[in-house]
MIDOSE-1310 file (N, C-alpha, C; in nm, 2 decimals, decimal comma, always signed):
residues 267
xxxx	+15,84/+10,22/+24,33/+15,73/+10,13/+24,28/+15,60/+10,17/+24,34; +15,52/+10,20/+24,30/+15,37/+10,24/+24,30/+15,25/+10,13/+24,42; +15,31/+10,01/+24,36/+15,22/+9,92/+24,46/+15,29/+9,91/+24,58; +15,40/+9,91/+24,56/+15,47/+9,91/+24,71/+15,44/+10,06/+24,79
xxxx	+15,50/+10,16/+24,72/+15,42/+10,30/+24,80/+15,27/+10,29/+24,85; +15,17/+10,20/+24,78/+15,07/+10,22/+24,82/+15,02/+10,13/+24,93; +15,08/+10,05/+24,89/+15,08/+9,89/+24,99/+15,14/+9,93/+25,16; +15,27/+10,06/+25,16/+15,31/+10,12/+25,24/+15,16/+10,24/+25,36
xxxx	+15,11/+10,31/+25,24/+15,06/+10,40/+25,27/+14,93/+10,36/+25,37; +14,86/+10,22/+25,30/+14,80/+10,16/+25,34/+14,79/+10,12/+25,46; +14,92/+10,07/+25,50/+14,95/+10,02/+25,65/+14,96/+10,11/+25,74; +14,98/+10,25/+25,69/+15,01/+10,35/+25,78/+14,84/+10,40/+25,79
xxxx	+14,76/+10,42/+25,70/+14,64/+10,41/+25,78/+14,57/+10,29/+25,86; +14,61/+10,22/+25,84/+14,53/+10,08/+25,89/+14,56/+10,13/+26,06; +14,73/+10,18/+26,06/+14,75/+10,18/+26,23/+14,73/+10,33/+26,24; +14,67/+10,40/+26,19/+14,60/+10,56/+26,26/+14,55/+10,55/+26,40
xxxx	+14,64/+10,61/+26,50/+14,56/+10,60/+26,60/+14,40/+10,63/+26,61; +14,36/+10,73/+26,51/+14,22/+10,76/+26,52/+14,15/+10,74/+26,38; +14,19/+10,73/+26,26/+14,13/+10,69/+26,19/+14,16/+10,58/+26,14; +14,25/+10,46/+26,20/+14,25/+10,36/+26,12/+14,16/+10,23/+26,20
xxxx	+14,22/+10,11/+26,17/+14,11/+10,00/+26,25/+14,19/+9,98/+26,41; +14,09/+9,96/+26,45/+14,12/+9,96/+26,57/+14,19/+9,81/+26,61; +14,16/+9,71/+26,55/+14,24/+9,59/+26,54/+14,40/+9,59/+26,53; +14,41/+9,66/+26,41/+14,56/+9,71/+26,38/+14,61/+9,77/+26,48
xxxx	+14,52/+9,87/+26,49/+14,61/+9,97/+26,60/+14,63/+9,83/+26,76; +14,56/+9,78/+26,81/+14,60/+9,72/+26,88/+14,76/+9,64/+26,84; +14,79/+9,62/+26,80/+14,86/+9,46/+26,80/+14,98/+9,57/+26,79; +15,07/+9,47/+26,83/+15,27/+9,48/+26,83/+15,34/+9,38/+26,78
xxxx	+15,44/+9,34/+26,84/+15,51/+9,25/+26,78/+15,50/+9,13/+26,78; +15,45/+9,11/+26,92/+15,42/+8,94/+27,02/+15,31/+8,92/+26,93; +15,21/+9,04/+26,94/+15,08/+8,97/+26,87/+15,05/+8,93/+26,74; +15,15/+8,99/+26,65/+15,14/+8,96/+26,46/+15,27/+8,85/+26,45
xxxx	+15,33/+8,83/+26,55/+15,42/+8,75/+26,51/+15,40/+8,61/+26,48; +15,28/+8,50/+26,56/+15,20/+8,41/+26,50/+15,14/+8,45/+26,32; +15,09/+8,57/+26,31/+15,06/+8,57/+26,18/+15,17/+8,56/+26,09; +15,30/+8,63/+26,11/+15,40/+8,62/+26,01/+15,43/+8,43/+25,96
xxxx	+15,42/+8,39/+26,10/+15,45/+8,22/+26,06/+15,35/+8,15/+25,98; +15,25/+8,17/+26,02/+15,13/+8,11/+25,98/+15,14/+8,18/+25,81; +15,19/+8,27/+25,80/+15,15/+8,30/+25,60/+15,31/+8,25/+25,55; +15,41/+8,23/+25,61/+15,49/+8,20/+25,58/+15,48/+8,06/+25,50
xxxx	+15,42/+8,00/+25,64/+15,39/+7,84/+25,60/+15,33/+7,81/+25,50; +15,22/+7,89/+25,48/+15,13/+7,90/+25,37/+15,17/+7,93/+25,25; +15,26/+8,00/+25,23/+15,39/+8,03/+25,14/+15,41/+7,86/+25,11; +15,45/+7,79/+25,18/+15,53/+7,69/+25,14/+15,41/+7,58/+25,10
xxxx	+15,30/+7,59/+25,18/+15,21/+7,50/+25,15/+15,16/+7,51/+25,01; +15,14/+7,63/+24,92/+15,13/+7,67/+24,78/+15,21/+7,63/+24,70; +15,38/+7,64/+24,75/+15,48/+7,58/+24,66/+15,43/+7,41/+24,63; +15,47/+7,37/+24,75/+15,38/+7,21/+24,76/+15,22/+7,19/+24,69
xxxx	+15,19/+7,25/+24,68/+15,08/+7,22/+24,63/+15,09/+7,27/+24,42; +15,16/+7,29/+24,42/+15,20/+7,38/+24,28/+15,10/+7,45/+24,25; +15,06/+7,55/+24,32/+14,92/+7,68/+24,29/+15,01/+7,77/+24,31; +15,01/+7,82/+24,16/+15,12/+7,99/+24,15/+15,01/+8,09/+24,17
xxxx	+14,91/+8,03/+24,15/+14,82/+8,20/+24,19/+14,74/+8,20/+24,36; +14,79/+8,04/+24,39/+14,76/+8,12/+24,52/+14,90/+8,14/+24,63; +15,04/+8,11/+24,56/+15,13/+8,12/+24,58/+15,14/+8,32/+24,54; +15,14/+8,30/+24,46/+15,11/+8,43/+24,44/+15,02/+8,56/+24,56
xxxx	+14,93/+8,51/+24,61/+14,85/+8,53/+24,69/+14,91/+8,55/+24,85; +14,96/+8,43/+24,88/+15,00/+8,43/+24,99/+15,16/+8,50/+25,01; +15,22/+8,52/+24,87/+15,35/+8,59/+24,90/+15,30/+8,72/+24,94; +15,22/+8,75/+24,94/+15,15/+8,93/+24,94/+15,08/+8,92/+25,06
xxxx	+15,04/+8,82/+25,08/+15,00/+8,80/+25,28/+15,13/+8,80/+25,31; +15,24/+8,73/+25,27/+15,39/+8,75/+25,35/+15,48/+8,88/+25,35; +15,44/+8,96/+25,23/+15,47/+9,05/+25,25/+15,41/+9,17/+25,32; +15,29/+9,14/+25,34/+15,21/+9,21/+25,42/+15,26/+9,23/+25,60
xxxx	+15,29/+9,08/+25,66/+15,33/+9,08/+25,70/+15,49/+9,17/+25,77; +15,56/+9,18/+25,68/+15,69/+9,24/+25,66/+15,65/+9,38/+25,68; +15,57/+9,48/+25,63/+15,49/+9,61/+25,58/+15,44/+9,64/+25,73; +15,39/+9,53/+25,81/+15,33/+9,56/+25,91/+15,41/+9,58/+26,06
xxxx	+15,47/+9,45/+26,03/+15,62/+9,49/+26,10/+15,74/+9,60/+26,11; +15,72/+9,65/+25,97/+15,82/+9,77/+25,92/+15,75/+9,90/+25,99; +15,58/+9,89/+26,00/+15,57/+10,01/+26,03/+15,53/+10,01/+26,19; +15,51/+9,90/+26,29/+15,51/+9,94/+26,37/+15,66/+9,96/+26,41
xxxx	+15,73/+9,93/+26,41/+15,88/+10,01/+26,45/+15,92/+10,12/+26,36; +15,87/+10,16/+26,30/+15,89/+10,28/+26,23/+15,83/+10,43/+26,35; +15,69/+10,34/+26,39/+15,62/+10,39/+26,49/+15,66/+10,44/+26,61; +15,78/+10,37/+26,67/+15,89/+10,36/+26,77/+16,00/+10,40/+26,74
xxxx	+16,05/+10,46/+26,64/+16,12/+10,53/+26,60/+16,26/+10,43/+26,63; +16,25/+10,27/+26,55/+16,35/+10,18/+26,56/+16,40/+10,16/+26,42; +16,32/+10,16/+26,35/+16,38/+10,11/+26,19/+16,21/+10,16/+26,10; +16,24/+10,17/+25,96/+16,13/+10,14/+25,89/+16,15/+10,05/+25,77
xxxx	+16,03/+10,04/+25,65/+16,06/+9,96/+25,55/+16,15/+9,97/+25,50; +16,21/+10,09/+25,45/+16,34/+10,13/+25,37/+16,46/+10,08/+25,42; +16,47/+10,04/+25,55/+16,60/+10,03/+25,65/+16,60/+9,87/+25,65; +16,43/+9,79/+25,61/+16,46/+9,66/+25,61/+16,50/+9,63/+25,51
xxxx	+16,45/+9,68/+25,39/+16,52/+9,69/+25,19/+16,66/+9,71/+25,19; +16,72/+9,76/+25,27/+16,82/+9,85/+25,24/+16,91/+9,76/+25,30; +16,89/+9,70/+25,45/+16,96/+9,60/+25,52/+17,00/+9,45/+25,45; +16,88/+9,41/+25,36/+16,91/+9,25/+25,32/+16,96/+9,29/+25,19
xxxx	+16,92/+9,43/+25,11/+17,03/+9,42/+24,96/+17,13/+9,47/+25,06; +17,21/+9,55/+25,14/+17,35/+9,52/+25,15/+17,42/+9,34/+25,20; +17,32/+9,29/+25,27/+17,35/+9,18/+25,35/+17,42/+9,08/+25,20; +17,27/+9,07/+25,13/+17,34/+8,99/+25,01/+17,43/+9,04/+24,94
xxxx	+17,45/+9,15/+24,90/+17,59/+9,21/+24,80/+17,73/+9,14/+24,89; +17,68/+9,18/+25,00/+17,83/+9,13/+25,12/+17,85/+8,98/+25,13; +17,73/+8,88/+25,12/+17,73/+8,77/+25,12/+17,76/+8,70/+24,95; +17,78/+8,78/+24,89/+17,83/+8,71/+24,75/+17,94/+8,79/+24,67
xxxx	+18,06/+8,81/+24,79/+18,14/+8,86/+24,66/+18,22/+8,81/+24,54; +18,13/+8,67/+24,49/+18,17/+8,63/+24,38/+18,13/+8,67/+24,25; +18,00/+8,72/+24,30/+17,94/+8,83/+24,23/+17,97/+8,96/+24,20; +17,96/+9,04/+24,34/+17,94/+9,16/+24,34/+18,11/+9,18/+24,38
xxxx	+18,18/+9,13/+24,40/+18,33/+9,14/+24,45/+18,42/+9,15/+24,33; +18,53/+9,17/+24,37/+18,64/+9,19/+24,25/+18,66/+9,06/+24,21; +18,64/+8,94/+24,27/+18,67/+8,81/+24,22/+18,51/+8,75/+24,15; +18,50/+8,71/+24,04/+18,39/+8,72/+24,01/+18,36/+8,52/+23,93
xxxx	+18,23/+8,47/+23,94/+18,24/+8,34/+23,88/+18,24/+8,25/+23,97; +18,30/+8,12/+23,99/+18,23/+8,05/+24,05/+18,39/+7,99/+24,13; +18,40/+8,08/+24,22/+18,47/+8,10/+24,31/+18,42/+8,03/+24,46; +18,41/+7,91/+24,50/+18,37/+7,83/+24,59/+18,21/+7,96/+24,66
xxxx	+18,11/+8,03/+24,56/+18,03/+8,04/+24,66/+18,00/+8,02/+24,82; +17,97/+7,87/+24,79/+17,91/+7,84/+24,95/+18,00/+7,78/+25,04; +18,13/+7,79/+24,99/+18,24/+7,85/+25,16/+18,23/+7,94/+25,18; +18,24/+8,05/+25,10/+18,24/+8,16/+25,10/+18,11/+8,24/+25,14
xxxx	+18,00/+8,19/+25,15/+17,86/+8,23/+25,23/+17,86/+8,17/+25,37; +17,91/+8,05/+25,35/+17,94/+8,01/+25,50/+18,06/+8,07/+25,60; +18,12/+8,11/+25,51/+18,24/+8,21/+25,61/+18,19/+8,31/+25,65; +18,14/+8,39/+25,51/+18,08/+8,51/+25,56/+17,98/+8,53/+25,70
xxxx	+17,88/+8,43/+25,67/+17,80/+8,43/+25,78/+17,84/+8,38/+25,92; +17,95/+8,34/+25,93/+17,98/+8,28/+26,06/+18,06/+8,40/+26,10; +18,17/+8,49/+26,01/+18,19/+8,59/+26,08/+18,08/+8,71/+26,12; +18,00/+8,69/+26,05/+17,91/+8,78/+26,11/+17,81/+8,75/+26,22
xxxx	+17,80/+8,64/+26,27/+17,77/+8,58/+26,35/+17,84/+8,65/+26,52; +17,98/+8,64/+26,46/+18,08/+8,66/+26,52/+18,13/+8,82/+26,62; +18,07/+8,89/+26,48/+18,09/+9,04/+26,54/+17,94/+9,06/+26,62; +17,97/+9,18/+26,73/+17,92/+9,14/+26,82/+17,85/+9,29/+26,77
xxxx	+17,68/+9,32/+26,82/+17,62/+9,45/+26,77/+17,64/+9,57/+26,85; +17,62/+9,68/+26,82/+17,68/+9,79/+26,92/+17,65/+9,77/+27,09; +17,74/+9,82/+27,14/+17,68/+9,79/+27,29/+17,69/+9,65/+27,34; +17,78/+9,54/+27,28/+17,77/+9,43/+27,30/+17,89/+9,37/+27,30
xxxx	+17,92/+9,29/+27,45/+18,06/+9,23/+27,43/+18,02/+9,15/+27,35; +18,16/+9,06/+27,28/+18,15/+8,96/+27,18/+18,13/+8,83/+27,26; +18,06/+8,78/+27,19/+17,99/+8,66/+27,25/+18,08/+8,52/+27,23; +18,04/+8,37/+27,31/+18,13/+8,30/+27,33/+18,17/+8,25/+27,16
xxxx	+18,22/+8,22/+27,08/+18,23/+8,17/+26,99/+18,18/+8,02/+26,99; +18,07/+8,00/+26,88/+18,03/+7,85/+26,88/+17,96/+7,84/+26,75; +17,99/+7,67/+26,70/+17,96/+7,64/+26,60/+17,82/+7,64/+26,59; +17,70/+7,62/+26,64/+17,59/+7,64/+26,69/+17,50/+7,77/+26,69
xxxx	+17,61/+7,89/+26,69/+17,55/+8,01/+26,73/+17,50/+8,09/+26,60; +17,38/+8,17/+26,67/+17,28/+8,17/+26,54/+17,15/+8,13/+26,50; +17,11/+8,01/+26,53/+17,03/+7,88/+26,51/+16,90/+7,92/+26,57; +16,81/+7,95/+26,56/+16,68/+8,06/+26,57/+16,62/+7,96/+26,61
xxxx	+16,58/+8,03/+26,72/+16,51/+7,91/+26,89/+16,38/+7,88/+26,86; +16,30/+7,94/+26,77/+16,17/+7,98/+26,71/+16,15/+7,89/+26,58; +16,27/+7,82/+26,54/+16,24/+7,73/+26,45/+16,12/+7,65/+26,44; +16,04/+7,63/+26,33/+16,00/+7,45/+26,40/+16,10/+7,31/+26,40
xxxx	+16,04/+7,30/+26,52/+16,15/+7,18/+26,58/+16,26/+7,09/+26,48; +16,18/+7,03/+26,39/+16,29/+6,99/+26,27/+16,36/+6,98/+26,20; +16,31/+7,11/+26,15/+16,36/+7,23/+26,08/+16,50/+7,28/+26,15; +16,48/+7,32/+26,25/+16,57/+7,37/+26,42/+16,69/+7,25/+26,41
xxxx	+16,62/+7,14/+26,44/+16,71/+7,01/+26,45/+16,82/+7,02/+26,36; +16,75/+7,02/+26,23/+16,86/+7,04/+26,08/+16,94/+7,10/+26,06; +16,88/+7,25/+26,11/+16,99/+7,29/+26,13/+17,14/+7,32/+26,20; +17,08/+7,25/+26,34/+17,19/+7,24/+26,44/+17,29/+7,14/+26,38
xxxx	+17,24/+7,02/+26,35/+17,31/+6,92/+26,31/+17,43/+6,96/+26,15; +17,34/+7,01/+26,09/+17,45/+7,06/+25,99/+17,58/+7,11/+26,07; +17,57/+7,25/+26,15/+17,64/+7,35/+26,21/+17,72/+7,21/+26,26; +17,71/+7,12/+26,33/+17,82/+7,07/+26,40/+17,88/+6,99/+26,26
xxxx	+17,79/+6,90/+26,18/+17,87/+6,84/+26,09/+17,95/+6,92/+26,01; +18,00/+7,10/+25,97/+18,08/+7,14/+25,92/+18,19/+7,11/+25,99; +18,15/+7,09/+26,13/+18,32/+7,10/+26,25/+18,31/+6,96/+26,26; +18,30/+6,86/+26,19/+18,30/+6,69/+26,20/+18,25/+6,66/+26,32
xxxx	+18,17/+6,68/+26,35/+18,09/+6,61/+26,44/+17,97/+6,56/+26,35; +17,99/+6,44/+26,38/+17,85/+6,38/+26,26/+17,91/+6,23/+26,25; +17,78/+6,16/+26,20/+17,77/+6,02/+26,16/+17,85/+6,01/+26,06; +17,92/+5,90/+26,02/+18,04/+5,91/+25,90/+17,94/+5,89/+25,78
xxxx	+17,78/+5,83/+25,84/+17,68/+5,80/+25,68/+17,51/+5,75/+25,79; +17,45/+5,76/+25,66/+17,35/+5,75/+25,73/+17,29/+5,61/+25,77; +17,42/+5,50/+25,77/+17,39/+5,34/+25,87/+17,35/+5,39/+26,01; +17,49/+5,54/+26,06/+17,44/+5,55/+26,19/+17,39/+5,60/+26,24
xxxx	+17,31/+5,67/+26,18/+17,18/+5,79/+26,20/+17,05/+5,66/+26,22; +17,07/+5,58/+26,13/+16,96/+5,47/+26,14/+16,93/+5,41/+26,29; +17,09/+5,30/+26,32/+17,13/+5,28/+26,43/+17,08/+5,34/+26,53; +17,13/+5,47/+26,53/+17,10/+5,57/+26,70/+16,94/+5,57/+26,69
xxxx	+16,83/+5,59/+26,58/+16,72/+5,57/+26,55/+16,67/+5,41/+26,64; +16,71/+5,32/+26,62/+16,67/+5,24/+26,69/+16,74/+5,24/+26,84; +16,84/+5,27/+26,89/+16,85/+5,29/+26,97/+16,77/+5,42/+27,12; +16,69/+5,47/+27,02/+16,64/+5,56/+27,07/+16,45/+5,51/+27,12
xxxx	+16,46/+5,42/+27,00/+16,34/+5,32/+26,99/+16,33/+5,26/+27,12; +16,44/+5,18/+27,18/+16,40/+5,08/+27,27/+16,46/+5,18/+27,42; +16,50/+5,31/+27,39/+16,50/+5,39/+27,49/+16,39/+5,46/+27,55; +16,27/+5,41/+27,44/+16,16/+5,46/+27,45/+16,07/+5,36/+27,54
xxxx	+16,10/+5,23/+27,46/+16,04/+5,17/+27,56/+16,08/+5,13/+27,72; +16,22/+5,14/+27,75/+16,26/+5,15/+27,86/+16,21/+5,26/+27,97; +16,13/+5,38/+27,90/+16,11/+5,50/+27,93/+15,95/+5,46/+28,02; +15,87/+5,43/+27,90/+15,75/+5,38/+27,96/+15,80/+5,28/+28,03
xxxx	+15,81/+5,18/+28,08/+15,82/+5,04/+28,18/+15,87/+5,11/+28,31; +16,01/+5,19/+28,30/+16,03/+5,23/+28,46/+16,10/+5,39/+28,44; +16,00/+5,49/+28,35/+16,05/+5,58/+28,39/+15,90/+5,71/+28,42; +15,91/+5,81/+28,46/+15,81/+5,94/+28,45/+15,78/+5,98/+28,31
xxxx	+15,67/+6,02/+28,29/+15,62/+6,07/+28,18/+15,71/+6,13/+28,13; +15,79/+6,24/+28,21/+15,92/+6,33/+28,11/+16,04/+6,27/+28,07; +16,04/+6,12/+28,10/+16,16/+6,08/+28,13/+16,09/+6,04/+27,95; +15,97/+5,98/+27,93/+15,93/+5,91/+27,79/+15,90/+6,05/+27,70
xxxx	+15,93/+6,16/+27,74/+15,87/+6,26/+27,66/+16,02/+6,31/+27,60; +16,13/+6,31/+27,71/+16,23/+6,36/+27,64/+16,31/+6,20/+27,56; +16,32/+6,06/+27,55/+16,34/+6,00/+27,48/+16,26/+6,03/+27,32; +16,15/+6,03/+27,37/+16,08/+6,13/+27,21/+16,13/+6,22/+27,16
xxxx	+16,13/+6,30/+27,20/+16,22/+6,43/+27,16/+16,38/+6,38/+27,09; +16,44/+6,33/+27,18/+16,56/+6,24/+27,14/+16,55/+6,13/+27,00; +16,42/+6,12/+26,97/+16,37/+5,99/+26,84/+16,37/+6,07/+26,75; +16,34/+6,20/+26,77/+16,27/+6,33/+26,61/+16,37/+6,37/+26,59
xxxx	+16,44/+6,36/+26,70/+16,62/+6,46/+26,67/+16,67/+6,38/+26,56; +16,66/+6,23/+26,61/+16,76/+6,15/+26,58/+16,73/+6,14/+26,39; +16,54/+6,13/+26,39/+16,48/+6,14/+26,26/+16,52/+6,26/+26,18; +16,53/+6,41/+26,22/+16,57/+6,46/+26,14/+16,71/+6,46/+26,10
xxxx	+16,78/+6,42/+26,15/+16,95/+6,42/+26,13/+16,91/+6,27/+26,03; +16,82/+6,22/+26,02/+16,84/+6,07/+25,89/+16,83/+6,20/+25,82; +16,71/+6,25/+25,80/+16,63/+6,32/+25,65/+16,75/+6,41/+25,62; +16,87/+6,48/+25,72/+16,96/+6,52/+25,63/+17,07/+6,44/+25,57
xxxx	+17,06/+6,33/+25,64/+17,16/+6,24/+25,55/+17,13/+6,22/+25,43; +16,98/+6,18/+25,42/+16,96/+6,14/+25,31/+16,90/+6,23/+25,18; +16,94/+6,36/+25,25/+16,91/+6,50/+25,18/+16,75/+6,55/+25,18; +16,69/+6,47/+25,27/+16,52/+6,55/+25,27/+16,51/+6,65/+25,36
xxxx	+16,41/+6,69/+25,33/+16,39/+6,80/+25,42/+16,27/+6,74/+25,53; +16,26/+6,76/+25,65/+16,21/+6,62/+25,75/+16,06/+6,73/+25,73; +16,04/+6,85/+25,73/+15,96/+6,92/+25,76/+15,86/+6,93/+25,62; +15,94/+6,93/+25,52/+15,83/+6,86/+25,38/+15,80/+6,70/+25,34
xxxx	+15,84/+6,58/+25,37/+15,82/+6,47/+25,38/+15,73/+6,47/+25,48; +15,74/+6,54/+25,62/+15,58/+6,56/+25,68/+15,48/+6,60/+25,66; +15,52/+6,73/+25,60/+15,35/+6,73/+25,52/+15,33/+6,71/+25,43; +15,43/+6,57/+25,38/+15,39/+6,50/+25,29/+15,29/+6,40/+25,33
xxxx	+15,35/+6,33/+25,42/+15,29/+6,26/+25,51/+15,15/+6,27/+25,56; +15,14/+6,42/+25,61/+15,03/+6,42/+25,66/+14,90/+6,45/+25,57; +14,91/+6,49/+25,45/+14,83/+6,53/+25,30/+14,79/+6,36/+25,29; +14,90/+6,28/+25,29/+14,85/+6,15/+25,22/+14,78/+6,13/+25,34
xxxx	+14,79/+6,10/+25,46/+14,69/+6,01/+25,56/+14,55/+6,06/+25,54; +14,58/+6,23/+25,53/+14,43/+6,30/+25,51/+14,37/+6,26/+25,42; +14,40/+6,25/+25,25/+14,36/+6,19/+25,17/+14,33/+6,03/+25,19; +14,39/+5,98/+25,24/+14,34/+5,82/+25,28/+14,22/+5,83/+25,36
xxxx	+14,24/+5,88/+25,49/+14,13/+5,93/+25,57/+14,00/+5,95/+25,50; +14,03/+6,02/+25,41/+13,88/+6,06/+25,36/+13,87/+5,96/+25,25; +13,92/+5,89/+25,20/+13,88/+5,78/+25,13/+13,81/+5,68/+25,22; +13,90/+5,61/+25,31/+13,81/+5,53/+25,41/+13,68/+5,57/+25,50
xxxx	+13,68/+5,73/+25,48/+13,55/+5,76/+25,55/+13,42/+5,72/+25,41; +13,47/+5,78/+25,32/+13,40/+5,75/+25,21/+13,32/+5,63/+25,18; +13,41/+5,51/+25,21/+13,43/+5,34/+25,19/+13,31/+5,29/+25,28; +13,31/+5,36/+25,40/+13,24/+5,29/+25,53/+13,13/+5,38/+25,49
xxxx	+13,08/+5,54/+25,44/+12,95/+5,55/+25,45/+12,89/+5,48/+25,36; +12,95/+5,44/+25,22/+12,86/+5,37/+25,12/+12,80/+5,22/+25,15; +12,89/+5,15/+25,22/+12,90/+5,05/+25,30/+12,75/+5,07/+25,42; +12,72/+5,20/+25,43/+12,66/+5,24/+25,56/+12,70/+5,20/+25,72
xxxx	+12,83/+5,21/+25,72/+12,88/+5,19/+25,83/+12,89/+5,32/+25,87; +12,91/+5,33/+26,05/+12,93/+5,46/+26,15/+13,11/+5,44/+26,14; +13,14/+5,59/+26,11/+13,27/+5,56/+26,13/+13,33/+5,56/+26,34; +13,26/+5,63/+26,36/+13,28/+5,63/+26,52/+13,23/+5,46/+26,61
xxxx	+13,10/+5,41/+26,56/+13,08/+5,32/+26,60/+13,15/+5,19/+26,56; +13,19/+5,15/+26,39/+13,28/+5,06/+26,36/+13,40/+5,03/+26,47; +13,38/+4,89/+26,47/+13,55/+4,85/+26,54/+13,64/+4,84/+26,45; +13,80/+4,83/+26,52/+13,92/+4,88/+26,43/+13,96/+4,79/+26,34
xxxx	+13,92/+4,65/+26,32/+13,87/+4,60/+26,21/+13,81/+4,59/+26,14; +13,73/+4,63/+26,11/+13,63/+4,75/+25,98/+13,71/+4,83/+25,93; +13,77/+4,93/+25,99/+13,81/+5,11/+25,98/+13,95/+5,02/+25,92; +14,02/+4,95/+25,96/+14,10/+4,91/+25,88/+14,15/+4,78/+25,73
xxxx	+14,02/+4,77/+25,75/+13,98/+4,70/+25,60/+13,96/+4,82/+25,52; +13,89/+4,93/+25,55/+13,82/+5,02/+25,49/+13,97/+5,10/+25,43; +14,05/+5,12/+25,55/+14,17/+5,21/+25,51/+14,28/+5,11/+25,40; +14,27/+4,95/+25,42/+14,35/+4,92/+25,32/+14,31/+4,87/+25,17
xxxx	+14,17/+4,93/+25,17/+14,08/+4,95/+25,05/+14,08/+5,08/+24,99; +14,12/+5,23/+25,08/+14,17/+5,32/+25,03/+14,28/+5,32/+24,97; +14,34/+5,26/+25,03/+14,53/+5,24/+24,96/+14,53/+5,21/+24,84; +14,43/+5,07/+24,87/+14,46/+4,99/+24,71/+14,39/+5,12/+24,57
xxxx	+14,25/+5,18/+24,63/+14,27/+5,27/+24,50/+14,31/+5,39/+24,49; +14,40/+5,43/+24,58/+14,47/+5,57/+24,57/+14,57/+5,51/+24,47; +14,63/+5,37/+24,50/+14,74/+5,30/+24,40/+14,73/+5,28/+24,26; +14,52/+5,28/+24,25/+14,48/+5,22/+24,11/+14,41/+5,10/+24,13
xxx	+14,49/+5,10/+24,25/+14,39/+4,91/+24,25/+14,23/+4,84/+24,24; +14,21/+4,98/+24,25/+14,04/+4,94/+24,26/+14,03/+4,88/+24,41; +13,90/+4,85/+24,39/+13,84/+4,76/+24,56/+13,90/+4,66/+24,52
């Protein structure tokens, strides 16, 4: 493919030690690895937003990404683009032989991806004793946190560990609540920071009960407050109100006057 050759060739001048940019040539792995996340997200932020052309846009920042990665270790003489192409189409041919296997059709798939991947979890890479076996193992430390959460919690609910429904995901949710307050009244700051931590856990194991995904209901969340936000900033300057100077009875007339017409309600 032509754009991809060129898209390749590209990157190899970008990191020229002497004629490319000197920015590129700086950076390794630690340093572009923040960018891979950041366009990833952005990736998702486009899906959510339903903009295919700038979805469009930002898959080619993510693949840029990948291109840039491929060629500094190509540079090191560890792997290149071709070795990463070549690695995920065998990965998936191997991960679907309902497909690609002698048994073909709809042959339990996703036990069959889930087996697969746990044995391969399992085999250990050259130079490597085999590691402890665990239902957990795998689970990318780098996640964002809820995302992370989600997925831990699945891995144990295959092995029945898990709430029988989500009454007691709720439950342990409130129980985590007044853990919180027991935390502040007679505990250290870390003592109230890890019951928090303990409340989000508890939150993302609801959102998989209840099949959401905790990490797009957030920014779902957070789109709507923004959008509220700037409605009630809106409300107070026509008003001629300071939004800094207003007290929090103002700022919150104002915010449940955005509600009502984000709803339709009018003022």
């Amino acid at each position: 493919m032509k754009a991809l050759h060129d898209l390749l060739a590209l990157m190899a001048r970008l990191r020229d030690p002497e004629r490319g940019c000197p920015w590129d040539v700086r950076q390794d792995f630690h340093s572009i690895a923040p960018y891979t996340l950041e366009e990833a997200y952005e990736v998702a932020d486009a899906i959510q937003r339903e903009d295919p052309e700038g979805l469009r846009d930002e898959l080619g920042d993510l693949l840029f990404q990948v291109v840039f990665h491929a060629q500094m270790a190509a540079e090191q003489g560890l792997f290149d683009f071709e070795d990463v192409a070549t690695g995920i189409h065998d990965k998936m041919v191997r991960r679907h032989p309902h497909v690609f296997g002698e048994v073909r059709g709809e042959h339990a798939p996703g036990a069959s991806w889930e087996a697969i991947k746990a044995a391969e979890r399992e085999t250990p890479l050259a130079g490597e004793d085999a590691p402890m076996p665990s239902a957990l193992a795998g689970v990318t430390a780098t996640l964002p946190g809820l995302t992370r959460a989600v997925k831990l919690t699945r891995r144990a609910a295959r092995v029945g560990f898990d709430w029988s429904s989500a009454d007691g995901v709720i439950a342990k949710i409130h129980e985590e609540l007044e853990e919180i307050g027991e935390a502040r009244a007679h505990g250290a700051p870390e003592d109230v920071e890890e019951e928090f931590g303990d409340l989000l856990f508890a939150c993302a194991n609801l959102g998989r009960h209840l099949g959401i995904d905790p990490e797009r209901a957030l920014r779902g969340a957070n789109a709507k407050f923004q959008r509220r936000f700037r409605l009630m900033e809106g409300r107070l300057q026509e008003e001629g109100a300071d939004l800094l100077d207003s007290d929090m009875g103002v700022k919150e007339a104002a915010w449940q006057r955005a509600k009502r017409e984000e709803h339709g309600g009018g003022a």
